[in-house]
C-alpha positions in Angstrom: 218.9 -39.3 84.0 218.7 -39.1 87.8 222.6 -38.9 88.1 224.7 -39.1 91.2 227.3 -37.1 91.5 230.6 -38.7 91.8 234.4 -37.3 93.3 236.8 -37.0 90.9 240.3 -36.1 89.8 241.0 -33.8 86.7 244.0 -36.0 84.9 245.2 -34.0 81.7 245.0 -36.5 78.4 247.8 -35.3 75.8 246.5 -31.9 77.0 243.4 -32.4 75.3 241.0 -34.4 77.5 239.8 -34.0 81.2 239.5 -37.3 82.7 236.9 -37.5 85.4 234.2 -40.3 87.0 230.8 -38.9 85.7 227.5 -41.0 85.7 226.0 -41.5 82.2 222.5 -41.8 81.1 221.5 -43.0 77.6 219.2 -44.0 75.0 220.9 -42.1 72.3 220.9 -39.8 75.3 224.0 -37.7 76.4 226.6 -38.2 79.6 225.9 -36.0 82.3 228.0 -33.6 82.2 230.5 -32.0 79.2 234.2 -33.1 79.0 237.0 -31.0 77.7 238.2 -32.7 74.2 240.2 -30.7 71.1 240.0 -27.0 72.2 235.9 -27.6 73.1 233.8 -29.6 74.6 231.9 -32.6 73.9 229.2 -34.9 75.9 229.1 -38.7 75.0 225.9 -40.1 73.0 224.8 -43.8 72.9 222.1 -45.9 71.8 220.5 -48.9 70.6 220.6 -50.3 66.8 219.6 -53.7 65.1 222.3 -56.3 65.2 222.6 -56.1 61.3 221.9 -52.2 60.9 223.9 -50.4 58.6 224.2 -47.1 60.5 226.2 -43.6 59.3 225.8 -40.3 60.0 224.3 -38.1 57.3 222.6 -34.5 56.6 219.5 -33.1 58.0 217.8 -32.6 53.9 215.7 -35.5 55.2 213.7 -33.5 57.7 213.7 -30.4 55.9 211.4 -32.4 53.0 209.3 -33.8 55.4 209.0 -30.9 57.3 207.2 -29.0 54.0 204.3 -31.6 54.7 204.3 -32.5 58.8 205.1 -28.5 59.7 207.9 -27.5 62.2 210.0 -30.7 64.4 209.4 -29.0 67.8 205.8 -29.7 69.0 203.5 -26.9 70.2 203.7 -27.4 73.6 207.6 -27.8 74.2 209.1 -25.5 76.7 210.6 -22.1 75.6 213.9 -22.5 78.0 214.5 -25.5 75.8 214.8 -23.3 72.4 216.9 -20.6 74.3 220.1 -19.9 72.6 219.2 -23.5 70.6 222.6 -23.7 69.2 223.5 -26.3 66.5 226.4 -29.2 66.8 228.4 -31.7 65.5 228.3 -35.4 65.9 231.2 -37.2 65.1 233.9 -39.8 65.9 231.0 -42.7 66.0 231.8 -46.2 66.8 229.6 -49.4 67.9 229.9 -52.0 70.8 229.1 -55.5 70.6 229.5 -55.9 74.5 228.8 -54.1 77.6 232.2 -54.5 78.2 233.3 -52.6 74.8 230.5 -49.9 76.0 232.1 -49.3 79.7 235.6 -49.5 78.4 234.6 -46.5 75.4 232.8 -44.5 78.1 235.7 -44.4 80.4 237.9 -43.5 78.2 235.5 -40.0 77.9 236.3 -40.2 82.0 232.6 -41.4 82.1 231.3 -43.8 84.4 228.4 -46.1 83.5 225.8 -46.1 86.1 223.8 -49.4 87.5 220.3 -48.7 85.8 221.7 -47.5 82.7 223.9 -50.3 82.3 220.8 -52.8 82.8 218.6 -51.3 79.9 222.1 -51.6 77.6 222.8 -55.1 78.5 218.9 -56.1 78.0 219.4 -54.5 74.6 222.4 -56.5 73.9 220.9 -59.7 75.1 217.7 -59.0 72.0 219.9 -58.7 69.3 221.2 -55.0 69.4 224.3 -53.1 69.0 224.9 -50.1 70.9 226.5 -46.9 68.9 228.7 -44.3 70.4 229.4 -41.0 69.4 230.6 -37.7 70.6 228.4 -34.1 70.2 229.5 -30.9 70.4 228.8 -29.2 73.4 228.4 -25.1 73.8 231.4 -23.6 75.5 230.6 -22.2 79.6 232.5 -20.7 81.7 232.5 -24.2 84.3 231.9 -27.6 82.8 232.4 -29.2 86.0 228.9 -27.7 87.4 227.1 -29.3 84.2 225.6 -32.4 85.8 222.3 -32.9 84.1 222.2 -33.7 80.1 218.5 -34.9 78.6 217.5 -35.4 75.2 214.5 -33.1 75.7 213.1 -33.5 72.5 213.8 -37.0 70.2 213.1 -36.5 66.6 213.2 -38.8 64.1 211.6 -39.7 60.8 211.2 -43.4 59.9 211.1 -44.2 56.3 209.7 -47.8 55.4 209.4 -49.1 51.6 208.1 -52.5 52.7 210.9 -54.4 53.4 213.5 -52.1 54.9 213.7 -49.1 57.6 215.6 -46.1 57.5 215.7 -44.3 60.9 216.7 -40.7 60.4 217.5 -39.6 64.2 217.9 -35.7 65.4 217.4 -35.2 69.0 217.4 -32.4 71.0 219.6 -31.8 74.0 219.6 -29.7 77.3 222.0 -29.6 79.4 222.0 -28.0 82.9 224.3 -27.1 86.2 222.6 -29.0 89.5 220.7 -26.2 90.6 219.6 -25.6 86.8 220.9 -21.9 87.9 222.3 -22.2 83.7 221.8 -24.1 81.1 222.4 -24.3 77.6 220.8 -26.0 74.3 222.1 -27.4 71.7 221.3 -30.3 68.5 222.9 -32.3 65.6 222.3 -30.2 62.4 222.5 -33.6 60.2 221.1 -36.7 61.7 222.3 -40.6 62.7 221.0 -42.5 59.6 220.3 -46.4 60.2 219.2 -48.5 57.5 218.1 -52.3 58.8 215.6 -54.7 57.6 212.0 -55.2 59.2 208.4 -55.7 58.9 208.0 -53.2 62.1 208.6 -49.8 62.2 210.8 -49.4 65.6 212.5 -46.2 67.5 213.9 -46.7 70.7 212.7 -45.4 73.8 213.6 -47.6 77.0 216.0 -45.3 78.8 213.6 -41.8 78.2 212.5 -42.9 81.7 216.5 -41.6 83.2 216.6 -38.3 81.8 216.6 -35.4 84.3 214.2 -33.0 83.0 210.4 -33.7 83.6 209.6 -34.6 80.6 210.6 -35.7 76.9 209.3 -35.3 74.3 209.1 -37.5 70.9 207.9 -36.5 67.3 208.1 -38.9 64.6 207.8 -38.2 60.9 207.1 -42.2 59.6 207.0 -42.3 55.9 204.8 -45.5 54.2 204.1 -45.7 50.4 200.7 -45.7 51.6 198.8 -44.3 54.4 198.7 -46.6 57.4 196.0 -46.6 59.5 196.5 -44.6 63.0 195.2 -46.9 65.0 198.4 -48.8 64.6 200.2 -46.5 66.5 200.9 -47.9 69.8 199.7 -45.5 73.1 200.4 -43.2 74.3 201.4 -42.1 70.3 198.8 -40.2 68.9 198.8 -39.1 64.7 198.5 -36.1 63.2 199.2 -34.1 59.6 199.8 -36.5 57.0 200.1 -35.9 53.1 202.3 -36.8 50.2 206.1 -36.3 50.2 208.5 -36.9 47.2 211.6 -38.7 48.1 214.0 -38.6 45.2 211.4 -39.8 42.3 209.6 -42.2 45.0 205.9 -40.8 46.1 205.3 -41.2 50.0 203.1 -41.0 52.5 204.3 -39.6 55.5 201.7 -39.1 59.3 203.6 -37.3 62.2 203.3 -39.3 65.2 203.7 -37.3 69.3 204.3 -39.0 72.5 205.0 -37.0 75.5 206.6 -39.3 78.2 206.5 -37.7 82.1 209.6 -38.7 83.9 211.2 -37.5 87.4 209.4 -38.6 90.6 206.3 -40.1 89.0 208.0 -42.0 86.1 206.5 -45.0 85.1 208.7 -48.1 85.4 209.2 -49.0 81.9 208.8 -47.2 78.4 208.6 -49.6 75.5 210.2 -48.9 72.2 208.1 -47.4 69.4 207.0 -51.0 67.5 204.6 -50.4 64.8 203.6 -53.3 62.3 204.0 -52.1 58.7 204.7 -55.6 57.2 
């Protein structure tokens, strides 16, 4: 998320909000650094959903069935410092924009300011039929908020269920969130999940702006649930499959395959990352 930092002024907000210009990064990824709201703290979350999506937030019983058949949500090879002290948050006080405009004006008024790149992956996901959501996430109390600059979704979990004519996206990602000099840092992530329900012939995640986190890399697993096996070769690179096996969902038998992408950011980023588009019409 490559932020810059900017000078600002603390302004108290009915005593309950610090107001300050902070850069943002986001693809259901976090602002940069926490701000003071309530008696905690809270870091803004946006992203990308289908025009028409019908998007809530929900419970994590979702991931816990699928779980039982794809094994643990964090992959093998995922950093220990990102599980230290993994503590687990709330998401709440979600809202949608239907213009950049709407987006900036939201942002700001969480004293964050939208940065240049950012802003271009938003408004190219606003020009092909998408709505961006916004919502705030609990952020673990520290001793200097301030110094917390760096916020990456580290880890972006999701499981994708498709019963051939409509997609539910089940979305749980994983935060870390750092001072400049990543001298501390602290982990946290949603116990229930952002639930969008939209109809499609493609199985879709989004994925554009994993190229601005901070961190070196980040990490995607995907639980995608079919009422029959698809073939892996579907799966667009670099995705690769792995456990798969029947899951009950209510009374409805499912397939479900766990899909892994690890996408290297930083200094050697690539210049685009594609959404996750898999044909399943």
């Amino acid at each position: 998320m490559l932020s810059v930092i900017m000078t600002c002024a603390a302004i108290g907000l009915m005593g309950l909000m610090v107001r300050c210009a902070r850069s943002v990064h986001a693809d259901l990824k976090c602002g940069d650094a926490p701000m003071h709201f309530d008696d905690g703290l809270v870091v803004t979350w946006a992203g990308p959903a289908p025009e028409e999506a019908r998007v809530k937030l929900g419970n994590g019983d979702i991931f816990t069935q699928v779980e039982q058949v794809t094994g643990s949500g964090i992959p093998a090879a995922y950093p220990e410092k990102y599980l230290e002290n993994l503590r687990t948050s709330e998401v709440f006080n979600a809202s949608m924009a239907w213009t950049s405009d709407e987006l900036v004006r939201w942002q700001e008024r969480h004293g964050i300011e939208m940065e240049p790149e950012a802003m271009s992956v938003f408004q190219n996901y606003l020009d092909t039929g998408h709505r961006i959501l916004m919502t705030l996430v609990d952020h673990p109390n520290v001793s200097d908020p301030g110094s917390f600059v760096a916020c990456s979704l580290v880890l972006q979990r999701a499981v994708i269920v498709y019963n051939g004519r409509r997609q539910d996206l089940f979305l749980r990602s994983y935060f870390h969130s750092a001072r400049t000099d990543s001298s501390e840092y602290v982990n946290f992530a949603p116990g229930g999940s952002v639930h969008y329900s939209f109809k499609t012939d493609t199985a879709w995640f989004p994925l554009e702006l994993t190229r601005l986190i901070s961190e070196p890399a980040s990490y995607v697993e995907l639980d995608i649930v079919t009422p029959e096996e698809f073939d892996e070769a579907l799966l667009p690179a670099p995705f690769s499959g792995r456990t798969s096996g029947p899951v009950l969902l209510g009374d409805v038998k499912y397939q479900v395959r766990r899909a892994s992408a690890v996408f290297k950011v930083g200094a050697g980023q690539q210049a685009a990352i594609p959404d996750f588009r898999m044909p399943l019409g």
